[in-house]
C-alpha positions as CSV (number, residue, x, y, z in Angstrom):
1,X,29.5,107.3,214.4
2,X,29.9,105.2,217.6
3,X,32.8,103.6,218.2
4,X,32.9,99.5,217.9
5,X,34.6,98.9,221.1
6,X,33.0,98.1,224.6
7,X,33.2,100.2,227.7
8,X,36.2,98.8,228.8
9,X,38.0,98.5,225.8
10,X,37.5,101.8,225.0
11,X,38.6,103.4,228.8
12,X,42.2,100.9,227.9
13,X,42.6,102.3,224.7
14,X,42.0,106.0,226.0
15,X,44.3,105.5,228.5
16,X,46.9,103.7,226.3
17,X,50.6,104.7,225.2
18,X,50.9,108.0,227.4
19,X,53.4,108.7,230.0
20,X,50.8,109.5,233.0
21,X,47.2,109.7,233.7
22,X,46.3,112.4,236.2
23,X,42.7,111.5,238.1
24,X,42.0,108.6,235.8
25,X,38.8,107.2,237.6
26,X,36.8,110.3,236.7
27,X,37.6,108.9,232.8
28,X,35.9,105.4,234.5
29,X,33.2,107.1,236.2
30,X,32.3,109.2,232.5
31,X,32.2,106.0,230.6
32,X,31.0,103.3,233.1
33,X,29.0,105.4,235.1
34,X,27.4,108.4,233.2
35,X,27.5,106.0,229.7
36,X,28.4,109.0,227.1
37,X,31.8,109.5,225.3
38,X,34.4,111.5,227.2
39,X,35.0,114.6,226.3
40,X,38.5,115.4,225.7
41,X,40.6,118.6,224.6
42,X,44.1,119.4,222.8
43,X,45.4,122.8,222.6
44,X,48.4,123.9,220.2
45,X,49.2,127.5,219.8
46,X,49.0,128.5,216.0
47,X,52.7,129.8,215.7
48,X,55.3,128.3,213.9
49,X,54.2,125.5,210.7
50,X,53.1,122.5,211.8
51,X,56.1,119.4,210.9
52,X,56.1,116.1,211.0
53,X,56.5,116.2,214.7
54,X,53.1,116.7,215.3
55,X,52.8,113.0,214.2
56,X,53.1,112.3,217.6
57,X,50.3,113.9,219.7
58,X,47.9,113.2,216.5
59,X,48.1,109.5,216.9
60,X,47.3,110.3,220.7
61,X,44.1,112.1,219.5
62,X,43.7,109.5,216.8
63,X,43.5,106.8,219.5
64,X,41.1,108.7,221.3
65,X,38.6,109.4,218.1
66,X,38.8,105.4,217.8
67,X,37.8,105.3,221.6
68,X,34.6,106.8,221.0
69,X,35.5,110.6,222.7
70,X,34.4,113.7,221.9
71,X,38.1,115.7,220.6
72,X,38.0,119.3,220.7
73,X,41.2,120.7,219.2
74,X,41.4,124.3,220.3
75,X,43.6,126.6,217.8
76,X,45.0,129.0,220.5
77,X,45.8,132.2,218.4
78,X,45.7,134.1,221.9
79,X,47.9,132.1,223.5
80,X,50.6,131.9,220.4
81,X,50.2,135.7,220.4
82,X,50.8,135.8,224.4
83,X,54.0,133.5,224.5
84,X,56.5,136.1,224.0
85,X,54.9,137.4,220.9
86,X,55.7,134.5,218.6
87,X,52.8,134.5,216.0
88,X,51.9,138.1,214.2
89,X,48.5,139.6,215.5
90,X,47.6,139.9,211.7
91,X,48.6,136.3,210.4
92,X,47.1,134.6,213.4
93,X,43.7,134.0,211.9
94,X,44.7,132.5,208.5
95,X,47.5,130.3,210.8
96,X,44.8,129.1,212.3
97,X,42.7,128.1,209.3
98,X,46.0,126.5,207.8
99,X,46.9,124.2,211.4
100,X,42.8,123.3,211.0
101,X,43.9,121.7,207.3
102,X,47.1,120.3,208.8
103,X,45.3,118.2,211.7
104,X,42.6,117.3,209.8
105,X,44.8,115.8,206.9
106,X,46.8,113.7,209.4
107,X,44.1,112.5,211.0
108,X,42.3,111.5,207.9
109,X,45.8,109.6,206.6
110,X,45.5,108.0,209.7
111,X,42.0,106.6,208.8
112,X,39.9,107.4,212.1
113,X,36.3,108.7,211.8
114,X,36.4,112.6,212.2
115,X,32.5,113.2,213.1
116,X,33.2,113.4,216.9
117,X,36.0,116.0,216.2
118,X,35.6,120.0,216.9
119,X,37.7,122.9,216.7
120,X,36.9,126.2,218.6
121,X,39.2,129.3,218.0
122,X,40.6,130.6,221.5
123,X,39.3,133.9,220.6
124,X,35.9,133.4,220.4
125,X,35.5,132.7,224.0
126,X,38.5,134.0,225.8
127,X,37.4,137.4,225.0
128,X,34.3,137.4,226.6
129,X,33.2,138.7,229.8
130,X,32.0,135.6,231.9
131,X,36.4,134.2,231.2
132,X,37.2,137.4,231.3
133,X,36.3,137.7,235.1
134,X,37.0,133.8,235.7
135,X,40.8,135.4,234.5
136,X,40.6,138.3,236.8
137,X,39.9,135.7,239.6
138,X,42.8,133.6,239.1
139,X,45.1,136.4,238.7
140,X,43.6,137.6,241.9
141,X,45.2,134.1,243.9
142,X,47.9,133.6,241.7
143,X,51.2,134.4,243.1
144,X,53.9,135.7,240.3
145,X,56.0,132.6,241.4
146,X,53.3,130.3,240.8
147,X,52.6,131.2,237.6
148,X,55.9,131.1,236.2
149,X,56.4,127.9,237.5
150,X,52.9,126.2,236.2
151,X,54.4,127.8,233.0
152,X,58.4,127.1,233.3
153,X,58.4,123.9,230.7
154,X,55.7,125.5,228.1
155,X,56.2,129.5,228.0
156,X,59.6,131.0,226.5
157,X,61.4,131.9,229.9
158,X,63.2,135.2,230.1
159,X,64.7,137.1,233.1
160,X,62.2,140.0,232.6
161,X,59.4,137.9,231.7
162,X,56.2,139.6,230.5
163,X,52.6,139.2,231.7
164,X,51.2,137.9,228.8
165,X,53.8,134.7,230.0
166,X,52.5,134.4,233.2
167,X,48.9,134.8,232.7
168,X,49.3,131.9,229.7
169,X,48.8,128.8,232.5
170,X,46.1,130.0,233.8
171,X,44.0,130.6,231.0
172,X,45.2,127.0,230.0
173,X,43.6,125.9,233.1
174,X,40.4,127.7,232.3
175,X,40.0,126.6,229.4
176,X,39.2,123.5,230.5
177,X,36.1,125.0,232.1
178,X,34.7,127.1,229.3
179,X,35.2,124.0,226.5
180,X,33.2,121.7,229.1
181,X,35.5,118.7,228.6
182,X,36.4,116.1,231.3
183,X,39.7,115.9,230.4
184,X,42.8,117.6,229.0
185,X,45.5,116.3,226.9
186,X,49.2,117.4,226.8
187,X,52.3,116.3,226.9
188,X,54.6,115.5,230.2
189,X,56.5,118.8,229.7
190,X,52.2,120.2,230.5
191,X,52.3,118.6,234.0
192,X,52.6,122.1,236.3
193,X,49.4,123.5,234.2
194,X,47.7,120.5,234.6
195,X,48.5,120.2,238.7
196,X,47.7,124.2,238.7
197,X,44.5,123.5,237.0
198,X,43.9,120.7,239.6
199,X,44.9,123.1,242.9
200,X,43.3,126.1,241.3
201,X,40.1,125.5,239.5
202,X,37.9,124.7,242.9
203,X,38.8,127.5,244.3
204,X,37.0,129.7,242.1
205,X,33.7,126.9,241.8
206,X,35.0,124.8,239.2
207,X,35.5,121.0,238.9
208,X,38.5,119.0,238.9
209,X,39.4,117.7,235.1
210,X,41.4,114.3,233.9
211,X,45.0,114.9,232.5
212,X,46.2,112.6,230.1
213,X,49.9,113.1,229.3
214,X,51.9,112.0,226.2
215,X,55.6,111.0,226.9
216,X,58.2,113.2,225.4
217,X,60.2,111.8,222.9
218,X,62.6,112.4,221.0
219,X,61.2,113.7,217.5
220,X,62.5,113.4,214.1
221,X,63.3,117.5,214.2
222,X,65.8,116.5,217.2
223,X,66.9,113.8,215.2
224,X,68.0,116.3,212.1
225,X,68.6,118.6,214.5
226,X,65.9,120.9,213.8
227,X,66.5,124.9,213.7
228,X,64.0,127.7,213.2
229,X,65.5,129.4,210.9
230,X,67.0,126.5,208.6
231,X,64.0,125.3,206.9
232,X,65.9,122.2,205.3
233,X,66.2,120.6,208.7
234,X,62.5,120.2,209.3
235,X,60.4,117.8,207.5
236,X,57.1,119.5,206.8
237,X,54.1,117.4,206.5
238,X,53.9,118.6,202.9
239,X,57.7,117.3,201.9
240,X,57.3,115.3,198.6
241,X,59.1,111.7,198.7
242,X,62.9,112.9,197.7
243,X,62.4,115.6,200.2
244,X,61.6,113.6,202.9
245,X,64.1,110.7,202.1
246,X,67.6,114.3,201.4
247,X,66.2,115.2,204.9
248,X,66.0,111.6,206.9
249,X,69.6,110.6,205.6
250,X,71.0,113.4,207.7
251,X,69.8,112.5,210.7
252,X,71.5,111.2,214.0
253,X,70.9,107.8,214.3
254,X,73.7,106.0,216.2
255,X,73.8,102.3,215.6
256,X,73.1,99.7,218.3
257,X,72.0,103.0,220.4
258,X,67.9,102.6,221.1
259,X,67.4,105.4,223.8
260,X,67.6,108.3,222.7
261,X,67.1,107.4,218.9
262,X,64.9,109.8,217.5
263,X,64.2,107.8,214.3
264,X,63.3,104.6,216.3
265,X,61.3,107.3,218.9
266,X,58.9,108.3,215.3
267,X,58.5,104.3,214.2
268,X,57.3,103.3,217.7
269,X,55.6,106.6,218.5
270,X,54.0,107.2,214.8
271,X,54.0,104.4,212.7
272,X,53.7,101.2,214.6
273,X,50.6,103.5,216.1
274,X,49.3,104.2,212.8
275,X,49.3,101.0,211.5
276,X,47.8,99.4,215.2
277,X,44.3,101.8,214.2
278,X,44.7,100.9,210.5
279,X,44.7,96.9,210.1
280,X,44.8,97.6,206.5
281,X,48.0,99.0,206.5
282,X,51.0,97.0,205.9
283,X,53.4,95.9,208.5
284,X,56.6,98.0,208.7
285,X,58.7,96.5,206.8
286,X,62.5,96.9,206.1
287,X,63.6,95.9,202.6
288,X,67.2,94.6,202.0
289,X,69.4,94.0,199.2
290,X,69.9,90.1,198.3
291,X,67.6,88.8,201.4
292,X,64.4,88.9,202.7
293,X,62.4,91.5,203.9
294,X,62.5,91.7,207.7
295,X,58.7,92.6,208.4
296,X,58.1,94.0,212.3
297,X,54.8,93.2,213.8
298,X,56.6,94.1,217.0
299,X,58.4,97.3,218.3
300,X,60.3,95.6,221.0
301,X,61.4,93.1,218.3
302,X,63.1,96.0,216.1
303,X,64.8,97.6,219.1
304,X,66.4,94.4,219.6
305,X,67.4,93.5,216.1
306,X,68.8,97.3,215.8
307,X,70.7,96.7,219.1
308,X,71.7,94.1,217.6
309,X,73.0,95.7,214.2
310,X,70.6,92.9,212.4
311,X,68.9,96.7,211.5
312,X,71.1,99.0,210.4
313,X,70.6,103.1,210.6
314,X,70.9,102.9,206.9
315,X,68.2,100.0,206.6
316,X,65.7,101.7,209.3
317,X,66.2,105.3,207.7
318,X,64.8,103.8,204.1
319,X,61.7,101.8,205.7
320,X,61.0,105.0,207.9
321,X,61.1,107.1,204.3
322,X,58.4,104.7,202.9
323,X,56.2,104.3,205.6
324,X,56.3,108.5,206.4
325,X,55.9,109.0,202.7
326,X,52.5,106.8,202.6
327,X,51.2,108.4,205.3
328,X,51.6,112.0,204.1
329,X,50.8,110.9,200.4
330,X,46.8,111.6,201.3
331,X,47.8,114.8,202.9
332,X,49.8,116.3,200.6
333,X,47.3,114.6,197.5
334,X,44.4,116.8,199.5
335,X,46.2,120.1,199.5
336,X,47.1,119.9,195.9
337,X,43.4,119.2,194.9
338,X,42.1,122.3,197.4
339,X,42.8,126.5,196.1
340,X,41.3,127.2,199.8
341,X,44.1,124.9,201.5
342,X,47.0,126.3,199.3
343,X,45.8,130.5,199.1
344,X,45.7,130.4,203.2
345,X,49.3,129.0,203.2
346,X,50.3,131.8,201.7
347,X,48.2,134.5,203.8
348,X,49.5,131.9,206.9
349,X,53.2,131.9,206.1
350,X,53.9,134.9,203.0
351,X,57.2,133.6,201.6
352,X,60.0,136.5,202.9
353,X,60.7,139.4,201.0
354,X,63.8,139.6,199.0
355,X,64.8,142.9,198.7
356,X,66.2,144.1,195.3
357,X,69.5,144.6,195.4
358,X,71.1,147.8,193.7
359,X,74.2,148.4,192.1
360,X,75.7,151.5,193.3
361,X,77.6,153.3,190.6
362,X,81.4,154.7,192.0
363,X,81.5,158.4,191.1
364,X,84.4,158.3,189.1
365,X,84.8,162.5,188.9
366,X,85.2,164.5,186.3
367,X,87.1,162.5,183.2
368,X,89.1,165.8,182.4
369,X,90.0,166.0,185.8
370,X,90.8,162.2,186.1
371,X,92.8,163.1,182.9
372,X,95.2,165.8,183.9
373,X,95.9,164.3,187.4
374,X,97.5,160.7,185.1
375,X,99.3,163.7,183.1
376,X,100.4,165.2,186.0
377,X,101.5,161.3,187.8
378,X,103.1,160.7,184.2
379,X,105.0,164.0,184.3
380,X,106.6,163.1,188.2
381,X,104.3,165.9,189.7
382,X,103.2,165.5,193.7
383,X,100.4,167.6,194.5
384,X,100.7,167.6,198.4
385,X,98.0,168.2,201.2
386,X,98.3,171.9,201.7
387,X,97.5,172.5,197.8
388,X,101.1,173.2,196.5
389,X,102.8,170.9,193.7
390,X,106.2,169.6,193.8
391,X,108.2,167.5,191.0
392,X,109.7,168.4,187.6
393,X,107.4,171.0,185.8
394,X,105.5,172.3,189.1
395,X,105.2,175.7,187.3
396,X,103.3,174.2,184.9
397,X,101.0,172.8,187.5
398,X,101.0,176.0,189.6
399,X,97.7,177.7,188.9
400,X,98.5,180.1,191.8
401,X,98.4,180.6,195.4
402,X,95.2,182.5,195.6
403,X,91.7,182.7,193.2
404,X,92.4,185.4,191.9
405,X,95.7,184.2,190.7
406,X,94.6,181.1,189.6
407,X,91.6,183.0,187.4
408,X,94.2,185.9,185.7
409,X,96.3,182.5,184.5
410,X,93.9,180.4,183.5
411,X,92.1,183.4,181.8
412,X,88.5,183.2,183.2
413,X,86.6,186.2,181.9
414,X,83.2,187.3,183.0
């Protein structure tokens, strides 16, 4: 489906809402001069399950569906299994399968057209021999320094870093080559990939690419201060309403403070967004007890109101629950009516064992034995390290100094 907009309306709504535009006039000279949608990738590394925070680059690649591009999301199983060994060689295909469900059902929540979007596996090219060479050529002009730099905001640093590390910008900046796009979209924290792609690319015969760059903000899993391995603390795109709303009310959201606000950060970043490339959607509105409704057509308008205190943490937190809660209504509707969806989260993510746990039996001894040593406690006897007895009626205890003593008085016969 072509997109509505003209020429120029599209190039101002693909260049809209990001941070920084790296070679912007070879998005003009694409649109204006060549006439044919821009081609445009997005790459996430299929690791960890996708969370609400990934909100924020889809309404970047929302916009740009709207704007009439060509969107090719590449599901980089390679790279996840490169960057310090974060996704499991064996689960990396069905995580990729499960982040294909996940972008798709945001994007479709959204409400943008999906015909000019394509996902490509990084596996079934970056195997091959042309990239593999292209990869040996970079490697070949790529000092050790360089590469961890390019890398230094994007791969897990270490102070023995690995290879697979180092060599992770620079297939990023060939990618661009072998998914013949125009342009590449990241965030900010990207920018050294992107300029090493720039620097880089030519010198082994390949053209110069546009960088669009998304601003970092701060998300909703800084906000509830987010861990790996608390699962409560992230709020997973399919988090039924009370889940969401238990996991919202605990997070940081100082009043009067706008910078820094992660929950303001997901309404201007997310929703206002969402509901600019949906006119059907309502405004977002805060409801209050025993007043009117204070509806926000503008973001700049909320921030002052909550500098003000006119919005509360307490008032913005609720109309953040509704409006997230609409928008992953469709999502989580989709998975519950799909088997496929909901067999490769399990294969994606297998809940974690829980091992069995046994109770171990205390050995006791023998009861006659356990018997005649409370008779012999009762009776004031103290056997003592060295095997002797010593108390009233030691004789009685006495078996003997030696075995053969201790079987002629006990009367052991063959």
């Amino acid at each position: 489906m072509a997109t509505k907009l003209s020429p120029e309306d599209s190039i101002a709504l693909i260049k809209a809402n990001l941070a920084e535009v790296l070679n912007p006039e070879l998005i003009d000279h694409v649109i204006l001069k060549e006439k044919r949608p821009l081609k445009v990738y997005w790459g996430t590394a299929t690791t960890g399950r996708p969370h609400c925070g990934y909100f924020v680059p889809m309404m970047k690649i929302a916009e740009l569906l709207a704007a009439g591009c060509h969107v090719k999301i590449l599901l980089a199983d390679i790279h996840g299994y490169l960057d310090n060994m974060k996704a499991p060689i064996d689960l990396v295909e069905f995580r990729a399968k499960y982040y294909e469900h996940v972008i798709k059902g945001i994007l479709k929540a959204v409400g943008v057209d999906l015909s000019r979007l394509e996902f490509v596996l990084g596996s079934s090219y970056q195997l091959n021999k042309d990239y593999t060479m292209d990869r040996f050529k970079l490697e070949g002009i790529t000092r050790v320094n360089v590469a961890q730099k390019a890398g230094a905001e994007v791969v897990k640093q270490t102070d023995d870093p690995t290879l697979g590390g180092l060599i992770y910008p620079l297939m990023q900046a060939l990618d661009e080559q072998y998914l013949g796009v125009d342009a590449q979209f990241g965030g900010v924290d990207q920018r050294k990939i992107f300029t090493f792609a720039m620097e880089n690319l030519p010198k082994i015969g390949y053209g110069v690419r546009a960088h669009l760059m998304n601003s970092m903000v701060p998300g909703l899993g800084e906000a509830v201060k987010m861990s790996a391995s608390d699962p409560d603390s992230k709020i997973d795109v399919l988090d039924g309403p009370s889940v969401v709303e238990k996991k919202l009310k605990k997070a940081v959201c100082k009043p009067k403070e706008v910078e820094g606000n992660g929950v303001i950060a997901f309404v201007e970043h997310v929703i206002f967004r969402a509901i600019a490339l949906n006119v059907d959607r309502e405004p977002f509105t805060v409801q209050r007890r025993d007043q009117e409704p204070l509806v926000y057509e503008s973001i700049q308008k909320l921030k002052e109101d909550y500098a003000a205190d006119i919005l509360t943490p307490q008032l913005l937190k609720s109309a953040l629950v509704h409006h997230l809660n609409e928008l992953l209504k469709p999502i989580i509707t989709e998975y519950e009516a799909s088997p496929e969806w909901q067999a490769i989260a399990l294969q994606a993510y297998p809940p974690p064992k829980v091992e069995a746990k046994v109770k171990k039996v205390k050995d006791k001894g023998d009861p006659a034995l356990r018997a005649a040593a409370a008779a012999a406690r009762k009776a004031g006897v103290v056997a003592k390290p060295d095997g002797h007895v010593e108390g009233p009626g030691a004789e009685k205890a006495t078996v003997g100094p030696s075995t053969e003593e201790t079987l002629q008085k006990l009367k052991v016969s063959e």
